[in-house]
N, C-alpha and C positions, 0 to 999 in steps of 0.2 A: 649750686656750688660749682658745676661744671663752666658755668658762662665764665666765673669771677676769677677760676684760674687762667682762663685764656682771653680776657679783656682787653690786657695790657699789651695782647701781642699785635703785631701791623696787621693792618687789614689785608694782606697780601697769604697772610699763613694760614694751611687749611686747616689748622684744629681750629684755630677761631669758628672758622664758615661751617664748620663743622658740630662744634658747640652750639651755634644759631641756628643751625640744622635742628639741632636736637631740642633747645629749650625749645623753638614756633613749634615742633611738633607735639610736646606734650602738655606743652598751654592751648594748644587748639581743642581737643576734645572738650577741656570745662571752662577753661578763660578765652574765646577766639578772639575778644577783641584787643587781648591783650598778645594776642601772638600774630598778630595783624602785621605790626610795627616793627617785627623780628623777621616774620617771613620776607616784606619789603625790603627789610637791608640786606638780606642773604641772599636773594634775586638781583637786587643793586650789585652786590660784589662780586658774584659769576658775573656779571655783565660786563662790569667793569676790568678785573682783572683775570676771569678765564673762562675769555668770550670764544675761546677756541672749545672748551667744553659745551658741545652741547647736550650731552645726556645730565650733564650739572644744570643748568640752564632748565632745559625739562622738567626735570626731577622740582626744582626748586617753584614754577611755575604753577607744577602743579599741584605742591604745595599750597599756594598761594591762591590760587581759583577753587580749591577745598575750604581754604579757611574763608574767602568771601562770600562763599555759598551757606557755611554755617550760621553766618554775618543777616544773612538775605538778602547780598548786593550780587542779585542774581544776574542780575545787567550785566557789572562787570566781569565773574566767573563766566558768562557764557562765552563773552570775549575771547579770553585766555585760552576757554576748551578750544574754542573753535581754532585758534594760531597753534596751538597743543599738536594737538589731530594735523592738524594740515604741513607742522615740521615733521611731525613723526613719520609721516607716507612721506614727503620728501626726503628725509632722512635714510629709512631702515625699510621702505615698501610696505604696501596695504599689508602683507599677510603677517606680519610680525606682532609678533603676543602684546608687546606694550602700544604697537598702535591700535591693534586691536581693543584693547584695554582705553585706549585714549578715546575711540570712536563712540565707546559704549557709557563712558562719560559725559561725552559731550553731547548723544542719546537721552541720556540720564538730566541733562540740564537742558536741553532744550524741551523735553517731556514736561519738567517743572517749569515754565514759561508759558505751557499750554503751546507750542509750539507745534503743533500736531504733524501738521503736510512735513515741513522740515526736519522732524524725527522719524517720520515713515520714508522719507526719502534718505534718509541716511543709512537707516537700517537698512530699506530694500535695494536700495542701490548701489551702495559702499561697502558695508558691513556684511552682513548674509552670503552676497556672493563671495568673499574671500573665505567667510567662516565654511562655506563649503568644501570649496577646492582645499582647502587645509586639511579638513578631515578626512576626504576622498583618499 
């Protein structure tokens, strides 16, 4: 109901992006391939119109490497984790919660890939050390 009232509006308005926010989010748990298509045009329209936004950008992205991972286009979620992870430290610095959060995903999917050296290296080298000095 929510998408249909805000359909009609320009692509430029954020309840629309906002509304697609919401419907790819709660088609992904039981329909992903059906919020596939939603997620793609909500990532399309940050890009397009508020590419100044990059925590929208983020936020949407990763969106979108969650719902292809439930897909099993493990291939391309790894992608995404990995551009995720490497805006977020350039962005906001290794020790900040969401890149933290972005590292241990992209952990999380390269794990599933059987990716071994390259998740022991991420963890031991990237990850662990910051998670330390944070607690310290």
């Amino acid at each position: 109901a929510a998408w249909k009232t805000y359909l009609g509006r320009p692509a430029t308005d954020g309840y629309r992006t906002d509304a697609m926010d919401t419907l790819g989010g709660a088609l992904r748990p039981t329909r992903p391939e059906e919020a596939l298509p939603v997620l793609e045009a909500s990532l399309a329209l940050y890009r397009r119109y508020w590419s100044h936004d990059e925590q929208g950008i983020l936020f949407a992205q990763t969106s979108l490497a969650n719902c292809l991972g439930d897909l099993g286009r493990l291939d391309e979620a790894l992608v995404l984790e990995r551009v995720i992870y490497s805006r977020r430290v350039a962005l906001f610095g290794a020790s900040h919660q969401e890149t933290l959060r972005s590292g241990s995903n992209l952990t999380a999917s390269l794990l599933d890939q059987e990716l071994w050296d390259e998740a022991k290296s991420t963890l031991r080298d990237q990850l662990l050390p910051v998670a330390r000095r944070t607690l310290e």
